[in-house]
N, CA, C and O atoms as a DFTB+ gen file, in Angstrom:
452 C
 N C O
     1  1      95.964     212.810     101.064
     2  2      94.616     213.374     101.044
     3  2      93.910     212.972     102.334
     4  3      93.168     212.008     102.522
     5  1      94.280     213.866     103.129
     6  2      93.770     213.276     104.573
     7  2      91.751     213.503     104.769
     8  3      90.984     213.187     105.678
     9  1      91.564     214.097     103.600
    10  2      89.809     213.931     103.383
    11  2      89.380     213.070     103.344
    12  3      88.512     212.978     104.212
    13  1      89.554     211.600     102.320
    14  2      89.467     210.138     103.013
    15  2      89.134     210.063     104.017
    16  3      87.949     210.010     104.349
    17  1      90.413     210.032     105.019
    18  2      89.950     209.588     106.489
    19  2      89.149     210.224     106.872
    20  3      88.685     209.470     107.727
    21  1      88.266     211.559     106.937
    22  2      87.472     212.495     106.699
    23  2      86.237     212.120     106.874
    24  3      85.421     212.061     107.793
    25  1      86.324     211.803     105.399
    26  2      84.641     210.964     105.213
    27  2      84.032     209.983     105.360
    28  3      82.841     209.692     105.257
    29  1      85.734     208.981     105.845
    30  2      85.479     207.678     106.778
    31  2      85.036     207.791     108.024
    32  3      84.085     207.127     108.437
    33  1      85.855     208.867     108.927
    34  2      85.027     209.182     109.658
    35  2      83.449     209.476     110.213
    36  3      82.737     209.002     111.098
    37  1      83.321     210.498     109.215
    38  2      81.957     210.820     109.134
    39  2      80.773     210.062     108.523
    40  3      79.598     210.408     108.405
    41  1      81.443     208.860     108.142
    42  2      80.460     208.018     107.584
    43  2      80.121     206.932     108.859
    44  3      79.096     206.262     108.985
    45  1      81.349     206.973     109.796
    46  2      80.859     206.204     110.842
    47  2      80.558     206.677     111.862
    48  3      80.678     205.896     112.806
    49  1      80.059     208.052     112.205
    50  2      78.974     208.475     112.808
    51  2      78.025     208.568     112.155
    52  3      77.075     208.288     112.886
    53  1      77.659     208.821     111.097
    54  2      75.751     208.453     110.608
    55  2      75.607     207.323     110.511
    56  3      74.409     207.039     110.469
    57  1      76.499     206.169     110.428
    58  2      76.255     204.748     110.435
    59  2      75.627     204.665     111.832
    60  3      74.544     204.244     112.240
    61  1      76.696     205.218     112.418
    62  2      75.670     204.634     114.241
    63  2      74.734     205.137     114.579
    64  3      73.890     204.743     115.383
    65  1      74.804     206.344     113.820
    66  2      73.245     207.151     114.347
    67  2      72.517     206.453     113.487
    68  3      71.412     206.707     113.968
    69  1      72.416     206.140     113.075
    70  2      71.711     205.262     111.843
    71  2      71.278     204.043     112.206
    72  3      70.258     203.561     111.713
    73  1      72.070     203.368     113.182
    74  2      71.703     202.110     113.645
    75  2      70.901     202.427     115.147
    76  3      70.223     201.510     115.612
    77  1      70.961     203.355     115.679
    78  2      70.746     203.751     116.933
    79  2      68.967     204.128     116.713
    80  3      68.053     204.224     117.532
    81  1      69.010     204.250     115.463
    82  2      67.494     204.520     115.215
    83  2      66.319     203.879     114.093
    84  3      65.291     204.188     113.490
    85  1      67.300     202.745     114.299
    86  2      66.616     201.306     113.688
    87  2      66.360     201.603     112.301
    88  3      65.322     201.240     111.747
    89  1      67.787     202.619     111.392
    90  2      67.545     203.154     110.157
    91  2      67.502     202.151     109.183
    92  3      67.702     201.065     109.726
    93  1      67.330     202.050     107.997
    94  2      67.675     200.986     107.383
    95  2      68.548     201.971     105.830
    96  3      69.326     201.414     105.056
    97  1      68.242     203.071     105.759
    98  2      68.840     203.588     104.926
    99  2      69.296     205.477     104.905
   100  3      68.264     206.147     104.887
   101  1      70.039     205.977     104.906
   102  2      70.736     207.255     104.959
   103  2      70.517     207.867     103.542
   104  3      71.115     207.531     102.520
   105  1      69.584     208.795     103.658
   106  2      69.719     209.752     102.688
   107  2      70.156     211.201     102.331
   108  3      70.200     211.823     101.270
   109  1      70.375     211.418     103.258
   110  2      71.266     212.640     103.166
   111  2      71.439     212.802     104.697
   112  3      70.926     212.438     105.755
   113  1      72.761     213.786     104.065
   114  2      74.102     214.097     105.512
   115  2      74.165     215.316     105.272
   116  3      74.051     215.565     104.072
   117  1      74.346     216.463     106.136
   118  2      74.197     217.778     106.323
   119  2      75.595     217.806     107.398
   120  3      76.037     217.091     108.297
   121  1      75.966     219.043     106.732
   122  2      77.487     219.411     107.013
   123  2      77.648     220.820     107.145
   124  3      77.335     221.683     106.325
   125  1      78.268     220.984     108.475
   126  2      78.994     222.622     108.124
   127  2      80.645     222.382     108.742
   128  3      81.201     221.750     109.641
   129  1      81.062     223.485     107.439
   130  2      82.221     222.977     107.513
   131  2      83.343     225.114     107.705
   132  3      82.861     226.198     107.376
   133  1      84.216     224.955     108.077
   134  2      84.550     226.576     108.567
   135  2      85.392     226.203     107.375
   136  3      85.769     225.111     106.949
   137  1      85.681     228.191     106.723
   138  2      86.514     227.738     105.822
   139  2      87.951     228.067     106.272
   140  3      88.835     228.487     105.525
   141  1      88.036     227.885     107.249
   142  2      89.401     227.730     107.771
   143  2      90.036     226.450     108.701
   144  3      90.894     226.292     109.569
   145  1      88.731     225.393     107.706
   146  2      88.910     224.254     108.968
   147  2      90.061     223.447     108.495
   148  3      90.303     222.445     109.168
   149  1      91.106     223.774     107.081
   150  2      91.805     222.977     106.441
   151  2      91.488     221.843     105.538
   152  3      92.305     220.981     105.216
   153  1      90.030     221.904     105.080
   154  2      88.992     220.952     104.428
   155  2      89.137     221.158     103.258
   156  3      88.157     221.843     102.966
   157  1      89.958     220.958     102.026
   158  2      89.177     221.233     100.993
   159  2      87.927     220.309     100.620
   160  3      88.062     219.090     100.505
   161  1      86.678     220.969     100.433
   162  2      85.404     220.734     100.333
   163  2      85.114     219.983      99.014
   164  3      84.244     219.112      98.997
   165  1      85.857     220.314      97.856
   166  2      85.858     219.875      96.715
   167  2      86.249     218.344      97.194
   168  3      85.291     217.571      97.180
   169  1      87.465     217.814      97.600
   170  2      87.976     216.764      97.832
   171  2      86.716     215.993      98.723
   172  3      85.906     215.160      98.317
   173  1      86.871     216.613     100.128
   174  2      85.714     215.821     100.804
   175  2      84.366     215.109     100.064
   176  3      83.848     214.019     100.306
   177  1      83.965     216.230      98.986
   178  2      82.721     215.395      98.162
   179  2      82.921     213.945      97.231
   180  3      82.219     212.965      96.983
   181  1      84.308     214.415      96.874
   182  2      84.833     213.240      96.181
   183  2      85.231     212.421      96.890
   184  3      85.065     211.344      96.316
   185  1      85.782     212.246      98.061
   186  2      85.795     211.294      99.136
   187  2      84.765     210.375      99.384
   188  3      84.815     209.148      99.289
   189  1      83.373     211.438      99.873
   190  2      82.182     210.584     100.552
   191  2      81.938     209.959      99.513
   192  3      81.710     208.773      99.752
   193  1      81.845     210.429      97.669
   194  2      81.105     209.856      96.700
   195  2      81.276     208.439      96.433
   196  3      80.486     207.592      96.015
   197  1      82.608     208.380      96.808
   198  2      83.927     206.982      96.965
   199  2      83.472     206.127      97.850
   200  3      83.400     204.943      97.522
   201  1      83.123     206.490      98.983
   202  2      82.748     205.959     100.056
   203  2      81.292     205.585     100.307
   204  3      81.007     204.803     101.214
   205  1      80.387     206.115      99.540
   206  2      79.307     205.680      99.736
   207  2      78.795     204.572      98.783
   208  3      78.076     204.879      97.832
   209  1      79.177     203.200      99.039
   210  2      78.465     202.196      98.364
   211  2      77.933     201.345      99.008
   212  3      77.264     200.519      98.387
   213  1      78.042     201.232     100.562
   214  2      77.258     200.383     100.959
   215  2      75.868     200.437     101.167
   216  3      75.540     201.608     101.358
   217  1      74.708     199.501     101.220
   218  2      73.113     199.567     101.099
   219  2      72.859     200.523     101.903
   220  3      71.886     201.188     101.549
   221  1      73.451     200.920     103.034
   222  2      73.008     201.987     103.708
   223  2      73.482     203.268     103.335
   224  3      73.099     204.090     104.167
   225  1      74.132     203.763     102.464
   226  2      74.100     205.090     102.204
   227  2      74.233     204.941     100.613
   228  3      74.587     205.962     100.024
   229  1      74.047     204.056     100.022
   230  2      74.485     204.068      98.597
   231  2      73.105     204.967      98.387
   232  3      72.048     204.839      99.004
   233  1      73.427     205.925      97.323
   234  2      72.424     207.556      96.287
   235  2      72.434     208.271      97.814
   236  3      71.271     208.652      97.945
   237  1      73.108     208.607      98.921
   238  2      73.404     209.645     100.013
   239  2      73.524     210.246      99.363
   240  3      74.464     210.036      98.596
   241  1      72.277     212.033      99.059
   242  2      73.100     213.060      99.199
   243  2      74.007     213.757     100.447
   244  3      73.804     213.621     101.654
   245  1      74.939     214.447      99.866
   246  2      75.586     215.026     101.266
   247  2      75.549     216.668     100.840
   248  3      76.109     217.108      99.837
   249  1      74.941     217.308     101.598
   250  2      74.969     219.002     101.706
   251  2      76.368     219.176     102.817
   252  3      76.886     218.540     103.735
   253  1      76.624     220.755     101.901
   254  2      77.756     220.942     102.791
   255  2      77.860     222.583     102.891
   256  3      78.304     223.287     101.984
   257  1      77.518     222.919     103.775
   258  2      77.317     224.867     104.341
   259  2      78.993     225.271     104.930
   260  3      79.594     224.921     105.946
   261  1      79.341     226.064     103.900
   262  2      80.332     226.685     104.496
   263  2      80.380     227.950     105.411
   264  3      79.970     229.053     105.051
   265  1      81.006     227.634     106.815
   266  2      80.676     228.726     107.676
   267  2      82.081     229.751     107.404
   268  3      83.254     229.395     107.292
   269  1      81.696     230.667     107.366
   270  2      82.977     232.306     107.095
   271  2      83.558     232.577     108.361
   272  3      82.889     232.843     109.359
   273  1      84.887     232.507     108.327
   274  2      85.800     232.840     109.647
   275  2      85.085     234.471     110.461
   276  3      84.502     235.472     110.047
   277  1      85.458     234.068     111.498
   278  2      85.097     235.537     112.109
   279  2      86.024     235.491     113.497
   280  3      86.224     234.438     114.103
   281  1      86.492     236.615     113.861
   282  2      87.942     236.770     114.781
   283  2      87.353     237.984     115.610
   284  3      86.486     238.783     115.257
   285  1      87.750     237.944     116.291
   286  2      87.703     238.818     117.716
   287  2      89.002     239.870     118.055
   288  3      90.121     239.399     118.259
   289  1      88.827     240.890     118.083
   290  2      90.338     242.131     118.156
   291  2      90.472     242.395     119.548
   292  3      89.897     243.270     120.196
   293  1      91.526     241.302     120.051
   294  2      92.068     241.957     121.752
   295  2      92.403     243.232     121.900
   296  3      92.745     243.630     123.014
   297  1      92.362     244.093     120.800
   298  2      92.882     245.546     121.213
   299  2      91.509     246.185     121.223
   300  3      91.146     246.575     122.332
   301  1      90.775     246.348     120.338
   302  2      88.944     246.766     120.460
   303  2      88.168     246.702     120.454
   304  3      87.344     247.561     120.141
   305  1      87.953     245.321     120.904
   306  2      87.058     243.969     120.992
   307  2      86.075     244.108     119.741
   308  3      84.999     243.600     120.055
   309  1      86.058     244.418     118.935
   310  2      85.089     244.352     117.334
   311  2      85.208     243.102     116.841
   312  3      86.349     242.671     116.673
   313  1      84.202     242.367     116.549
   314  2      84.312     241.006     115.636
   315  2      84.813     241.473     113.998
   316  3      84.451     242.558     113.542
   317  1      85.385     240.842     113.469
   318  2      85.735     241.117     111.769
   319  2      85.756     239.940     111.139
   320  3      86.150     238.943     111.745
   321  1      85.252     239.857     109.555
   322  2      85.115     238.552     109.276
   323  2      86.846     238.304     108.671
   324  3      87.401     239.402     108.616
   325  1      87.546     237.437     108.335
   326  2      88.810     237.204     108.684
   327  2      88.646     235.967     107.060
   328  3      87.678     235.235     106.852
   329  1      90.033     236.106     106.061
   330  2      90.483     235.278     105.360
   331  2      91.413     234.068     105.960
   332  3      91.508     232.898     105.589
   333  1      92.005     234.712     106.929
   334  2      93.075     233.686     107.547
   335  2      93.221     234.119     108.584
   336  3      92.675     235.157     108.957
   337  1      94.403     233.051     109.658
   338  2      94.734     233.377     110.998
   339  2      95.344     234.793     111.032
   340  3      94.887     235.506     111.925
   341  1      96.101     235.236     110.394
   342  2      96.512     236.114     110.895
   343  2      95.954     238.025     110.244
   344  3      96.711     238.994     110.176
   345  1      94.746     237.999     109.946
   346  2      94.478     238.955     108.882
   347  2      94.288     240.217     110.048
   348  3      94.158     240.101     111.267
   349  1      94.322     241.441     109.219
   350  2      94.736     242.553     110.282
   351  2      93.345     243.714     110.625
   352  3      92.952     244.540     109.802
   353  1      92.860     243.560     111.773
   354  2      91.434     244.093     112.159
   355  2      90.981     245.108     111.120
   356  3      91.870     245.906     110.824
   357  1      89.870     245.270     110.519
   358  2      89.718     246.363     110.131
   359  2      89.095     247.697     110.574
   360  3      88.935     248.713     109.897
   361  1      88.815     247.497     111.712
   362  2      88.653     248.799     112.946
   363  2      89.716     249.701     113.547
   364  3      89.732     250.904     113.806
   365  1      90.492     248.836     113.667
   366  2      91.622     249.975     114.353
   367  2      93.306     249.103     113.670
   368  3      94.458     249.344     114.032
   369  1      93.013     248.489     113.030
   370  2      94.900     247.821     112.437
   371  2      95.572     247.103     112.703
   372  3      96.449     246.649     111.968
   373  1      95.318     246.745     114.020
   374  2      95.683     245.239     114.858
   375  2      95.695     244.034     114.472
   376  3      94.684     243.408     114.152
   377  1      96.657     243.667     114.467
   378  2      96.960     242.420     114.108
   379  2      96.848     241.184     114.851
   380  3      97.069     240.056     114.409
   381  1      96.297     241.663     116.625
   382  2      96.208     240.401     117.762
   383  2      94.326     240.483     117.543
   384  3      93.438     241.336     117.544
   385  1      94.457     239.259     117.400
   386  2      93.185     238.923     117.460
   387  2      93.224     237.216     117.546
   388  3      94.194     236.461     117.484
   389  1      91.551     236.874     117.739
   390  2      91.232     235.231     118.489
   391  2      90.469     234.980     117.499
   392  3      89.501     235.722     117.342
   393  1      90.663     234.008     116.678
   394  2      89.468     233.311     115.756
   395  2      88.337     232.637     116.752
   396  3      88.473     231.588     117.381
   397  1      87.204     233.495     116.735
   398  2      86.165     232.783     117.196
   399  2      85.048     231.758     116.285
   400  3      84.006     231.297     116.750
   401  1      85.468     231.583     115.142
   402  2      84.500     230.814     113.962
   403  2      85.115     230.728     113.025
   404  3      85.892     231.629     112.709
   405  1      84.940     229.482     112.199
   406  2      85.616     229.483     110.951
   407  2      86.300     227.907     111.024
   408  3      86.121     227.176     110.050
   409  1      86.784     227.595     111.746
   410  2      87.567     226.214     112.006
   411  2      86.607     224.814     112.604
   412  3      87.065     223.731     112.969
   413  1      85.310     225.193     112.568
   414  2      84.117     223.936     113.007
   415  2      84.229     223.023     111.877
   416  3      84.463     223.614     110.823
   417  1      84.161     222.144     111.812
   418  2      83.710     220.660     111.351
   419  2      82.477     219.732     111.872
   420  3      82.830     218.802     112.596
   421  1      81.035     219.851     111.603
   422  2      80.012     218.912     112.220
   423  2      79.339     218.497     111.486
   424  3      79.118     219.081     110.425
   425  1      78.815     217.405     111.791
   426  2      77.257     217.140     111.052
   427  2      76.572     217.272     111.693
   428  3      76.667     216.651     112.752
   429  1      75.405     218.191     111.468
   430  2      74.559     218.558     111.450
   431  2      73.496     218.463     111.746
   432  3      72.928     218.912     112.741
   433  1      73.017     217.726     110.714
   434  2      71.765     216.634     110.596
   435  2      71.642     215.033     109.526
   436  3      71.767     215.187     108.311
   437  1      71.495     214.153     109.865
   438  2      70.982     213.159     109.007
   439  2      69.740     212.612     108.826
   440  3      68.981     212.345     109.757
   441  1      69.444     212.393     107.399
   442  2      68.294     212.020     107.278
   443  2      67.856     210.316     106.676
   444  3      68.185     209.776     105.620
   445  1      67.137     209.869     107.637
   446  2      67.298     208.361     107.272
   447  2      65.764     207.787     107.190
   448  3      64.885     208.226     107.933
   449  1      65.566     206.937     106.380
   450  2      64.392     206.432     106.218
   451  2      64.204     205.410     106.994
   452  3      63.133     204.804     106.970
């Protein structure tokens, strides 16, 4: 379950932003996540929930915005919104195309008292 390391991660960037701004406590974490970033989102929540017990984020909510793939058609340059890497334009049938969105992972915003 490589989401763990995930939300370990991401817990130690709002920690530092957190310390960087003389926080004393994290209340919510704001997330967008692509749904083609390989995240299951379900897991990640259960991750951070795991992970959040120390005084500084223990009762963190965490929001999490899923952004919708969107791909680019090298044959007729039309954007299309896209299930997966390889889904087939729906303008002209093409199958070459560039995922331009969908695979981001950030936070966002944090909010700290």
């Amino acid at each position: 379950m490589h989401e763990m390391s995930i939300a370990l991660s991401i817990l130690d960037i709002v920690k530092n932003e957190a310390e960087k701004a003389n926080s004393k406590k994290i209340t919510e974490i704001v997330m967008e996540i692509g749904n083609l970033a390989g995240v299951e989102i379900e897991a990640l929540e259960f991750a951070m929930k795991a992970c959040l017990t120390e005084d500084l984020v223990k009762d963190c909510a965490l929001k999490i915005k899923t952004i919708d793939a969107l791909s680019l058609c090298n044959d007729c340059l039309k954007e299309f919104e896209c299930e997966n890497l390889f889904s087939v334009c729906p303008h002209c049938g093409s199958y070459s195309s560039k995922l331009i969105k969908g695979q981001e992972m950030s936070v966002k915003s944090i909010v700290v008292d």
